[in-house]
C-alpha positions in Angstrom: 158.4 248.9 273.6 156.5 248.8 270.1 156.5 246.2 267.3 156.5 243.2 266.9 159.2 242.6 270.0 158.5 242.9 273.7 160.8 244.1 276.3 162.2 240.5 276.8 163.6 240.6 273.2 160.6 237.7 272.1 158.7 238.0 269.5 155.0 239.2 270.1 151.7 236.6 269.3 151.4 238.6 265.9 154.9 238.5 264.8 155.2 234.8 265.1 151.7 234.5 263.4 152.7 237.0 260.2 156.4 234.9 260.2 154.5 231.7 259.9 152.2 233.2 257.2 154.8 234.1 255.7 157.1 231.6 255.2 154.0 229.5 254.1 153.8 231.8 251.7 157.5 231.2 250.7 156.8 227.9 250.5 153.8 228.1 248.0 155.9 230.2 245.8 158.8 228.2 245.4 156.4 224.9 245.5 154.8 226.3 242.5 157.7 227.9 241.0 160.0 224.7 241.1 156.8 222.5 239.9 156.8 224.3 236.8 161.3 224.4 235.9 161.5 220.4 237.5 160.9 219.1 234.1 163.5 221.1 232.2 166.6 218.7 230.7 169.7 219.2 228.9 170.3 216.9 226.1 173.6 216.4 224.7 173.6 213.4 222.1 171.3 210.9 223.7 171.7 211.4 227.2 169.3 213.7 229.1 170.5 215.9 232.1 167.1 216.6 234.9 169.0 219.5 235.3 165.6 221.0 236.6 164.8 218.4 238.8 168.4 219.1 240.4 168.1 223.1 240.8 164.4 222.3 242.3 165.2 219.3 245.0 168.7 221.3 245.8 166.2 224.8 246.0 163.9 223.4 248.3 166.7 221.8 250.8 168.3 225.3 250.5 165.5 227.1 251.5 164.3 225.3 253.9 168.0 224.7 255.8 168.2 228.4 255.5 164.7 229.0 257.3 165.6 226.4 259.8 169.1 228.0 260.4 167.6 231.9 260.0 165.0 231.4 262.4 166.7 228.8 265.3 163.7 226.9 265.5 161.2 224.3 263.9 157.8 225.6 263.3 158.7 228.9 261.1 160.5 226.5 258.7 157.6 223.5 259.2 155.3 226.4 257.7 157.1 226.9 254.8 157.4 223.1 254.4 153.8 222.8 254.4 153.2 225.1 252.0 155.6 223.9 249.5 154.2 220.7 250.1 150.7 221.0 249.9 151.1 223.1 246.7 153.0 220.5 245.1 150.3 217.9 246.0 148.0 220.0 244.6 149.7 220.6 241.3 150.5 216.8 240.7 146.9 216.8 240.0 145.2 216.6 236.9 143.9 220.3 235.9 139.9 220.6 234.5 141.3 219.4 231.1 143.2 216.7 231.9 146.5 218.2 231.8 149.1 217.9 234.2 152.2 219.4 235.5 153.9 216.5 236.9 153.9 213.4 234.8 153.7 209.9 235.8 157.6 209.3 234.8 160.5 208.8 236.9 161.1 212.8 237.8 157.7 213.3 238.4 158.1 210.8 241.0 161.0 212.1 242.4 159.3 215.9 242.5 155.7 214.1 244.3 157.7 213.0 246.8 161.3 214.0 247.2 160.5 217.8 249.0 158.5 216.0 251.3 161.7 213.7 252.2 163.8 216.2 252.5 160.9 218.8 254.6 160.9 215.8 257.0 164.7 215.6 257.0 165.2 219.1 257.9 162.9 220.4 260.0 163.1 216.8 262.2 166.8 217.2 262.3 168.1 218.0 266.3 169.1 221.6 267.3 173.0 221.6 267.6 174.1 223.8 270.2 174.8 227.3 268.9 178.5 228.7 269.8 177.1 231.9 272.1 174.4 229.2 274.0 177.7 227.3 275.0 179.4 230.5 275.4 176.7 231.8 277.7 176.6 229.0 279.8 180.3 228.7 280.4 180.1 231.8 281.5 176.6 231.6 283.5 177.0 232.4 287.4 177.4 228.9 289.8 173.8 228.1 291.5 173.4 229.7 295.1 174.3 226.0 296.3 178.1 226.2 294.9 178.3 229.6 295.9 177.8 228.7 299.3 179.8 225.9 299.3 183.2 227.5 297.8 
């Protein structure tokens, strides 16, 4: 069988190597993305909705739950966690002028640290038995010993 799958149904060396890339890549996108639109508010009167720091933090637990839930597994969605990490590290930095993306203020704080909270949250969280895991071994064969026995 060609592709990326092997007879087995598993995914080959280079699949699971392009899914990790890619979901890196994910991860540097929406790191960078969400950097930029965390510092957008909503004033009405004198109070001041982080209405960007919400849609960001909530954006990042979405899609990394959603890897973590697509893909049944830990290390695809620890990829894209580590890129949206690391790129957010990298842009709390000051820039060759001095400028930065991610002030020293209370939501800056919040966006240095709060998708690595919830990266660790997420992809440490235990697998929960899937419904057709519990299905299949319900319906799974009796060992050869309780065979023999009955």
């Amino acid at each position: 069988m060609s592709g990326a799958y092997s007879e087995a149904g598993e995914t080959s060396l280079a699949g699971r190597i392009g899914a990790l890339l890619l979901a890196a890549l994910v991860g540097v996108v929406f790191g960078a993305v969400a950097t930029v639109g965390h510092r957008h508010v909503l004033r009405i009167g004198e109070v001041a909705i982080p209405w960007g720091l919400v849609a960001a933090l909530v954006g990042v637990a979405a899609l990394l739950l959603g890897i973590r839930l697509l893909t049944h597994g830990r290390a695809v969605t620890a990829a894209a966690a580590a890129g949206l990490v690391i790129i957010v590290a990298v842009l709390t930095l000051p820039g060759p002028g001095g400028s930065v993306l991610v002030a020293g203020d209370l939501a800056g704080t919040v966006w240095a640290v709060a998708p690595a909270l919830i990266a660790v949250l997420i992809v440490a969280w235990p697998e929960l038995p899937s419904h057709a895991r519990a299905r299949a071994a319900a319906t799974a064969e009796p060992p050869a010993e309780a065979r023999a026995d009955a």
